[in-house]
C-alpha positions as CSV (number, residue, x, y, z in Angstrom):
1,X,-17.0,32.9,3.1
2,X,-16.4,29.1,2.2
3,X,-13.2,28.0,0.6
4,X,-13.0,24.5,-1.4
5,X,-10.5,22.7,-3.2
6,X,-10.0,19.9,-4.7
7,X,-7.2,17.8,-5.6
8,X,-6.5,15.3,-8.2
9,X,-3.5,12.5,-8.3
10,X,-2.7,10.1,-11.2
11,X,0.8,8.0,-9.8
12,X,-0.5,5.5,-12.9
13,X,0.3,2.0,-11.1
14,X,0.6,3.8,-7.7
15,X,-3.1,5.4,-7.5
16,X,-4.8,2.8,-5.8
17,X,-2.1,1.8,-3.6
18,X,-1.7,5.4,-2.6
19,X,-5.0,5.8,-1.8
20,X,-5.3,2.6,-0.2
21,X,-2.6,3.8,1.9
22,X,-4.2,7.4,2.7
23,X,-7.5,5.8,3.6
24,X,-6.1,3.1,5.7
25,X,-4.5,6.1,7.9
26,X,-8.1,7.9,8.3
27,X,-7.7,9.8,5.0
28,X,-11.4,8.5,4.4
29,X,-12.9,10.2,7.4
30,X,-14.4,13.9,7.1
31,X,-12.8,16.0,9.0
32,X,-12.6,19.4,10.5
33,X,-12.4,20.8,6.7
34,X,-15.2,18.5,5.5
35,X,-12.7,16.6,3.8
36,X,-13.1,13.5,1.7
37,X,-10.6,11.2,-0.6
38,X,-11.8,8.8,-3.2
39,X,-11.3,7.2,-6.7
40,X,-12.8,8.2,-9.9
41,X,-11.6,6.0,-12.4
42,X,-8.1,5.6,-11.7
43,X,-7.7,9.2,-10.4
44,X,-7.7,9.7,-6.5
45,X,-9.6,12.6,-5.8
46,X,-9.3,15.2,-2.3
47,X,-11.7,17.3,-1.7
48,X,-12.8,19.3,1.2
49,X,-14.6,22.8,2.3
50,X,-14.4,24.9,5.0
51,X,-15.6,28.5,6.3
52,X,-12.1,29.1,8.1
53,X,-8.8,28.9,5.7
54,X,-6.4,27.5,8.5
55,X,-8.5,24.0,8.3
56,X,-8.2,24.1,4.4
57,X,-4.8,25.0,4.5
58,X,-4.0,22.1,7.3
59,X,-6.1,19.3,5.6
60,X,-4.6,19.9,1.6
61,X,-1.0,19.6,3.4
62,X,-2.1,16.8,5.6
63,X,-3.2,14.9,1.7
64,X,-0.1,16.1,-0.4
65,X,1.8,14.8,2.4
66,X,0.8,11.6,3.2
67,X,0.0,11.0,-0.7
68,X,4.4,12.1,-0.8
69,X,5.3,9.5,1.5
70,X,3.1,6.6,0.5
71,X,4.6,7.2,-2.8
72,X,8.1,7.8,-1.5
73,X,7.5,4.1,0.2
74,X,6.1,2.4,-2.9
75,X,8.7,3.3,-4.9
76,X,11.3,2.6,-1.9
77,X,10.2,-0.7,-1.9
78,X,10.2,-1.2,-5.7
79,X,13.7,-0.3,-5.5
80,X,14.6,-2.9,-2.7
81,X,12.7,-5.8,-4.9
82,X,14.3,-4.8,-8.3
């Protein structure tokens, strides 16, 4: 059985510099889950599909979390400009 998902973000002025930030850290590679990250429009887009759930599971966390925590530092360093 394959599994997909697929996962859309719109941080408005943060999109693009959260994706930059995913794909600068290898978020543009495939990997074991057949994953891929791009923009459409100004919407990032995550997608991936995989026969075995545990490399689904592991590559959506692996994306919400490094999408959290580029966001977390954007906005971090908003606050230290302002």
């Amino acid at each position: 059985m394959t599994s997909r998902y697929e996962v859309r973000l719109d941080a408005g002025g943060m999109t693009r510099h959260i994706f930059e930030s995913i794909r600068a850290d290898g978020g543009g590679q495939p990997g074991p889950a057949g994953a891929t990250v791009r923009m459409e429009g100004g919407v990032m887009v995550a997608r991936a599909e995989s026969g075995g759930i545990a490399h689904l599971r592991a590559s959506l966390n692996s994306y919400l979390r490094l999408a959290h925590a580029a966001r977390g530092s954007l906005e971090a360093g908003r606050r230290h400009t302002d």
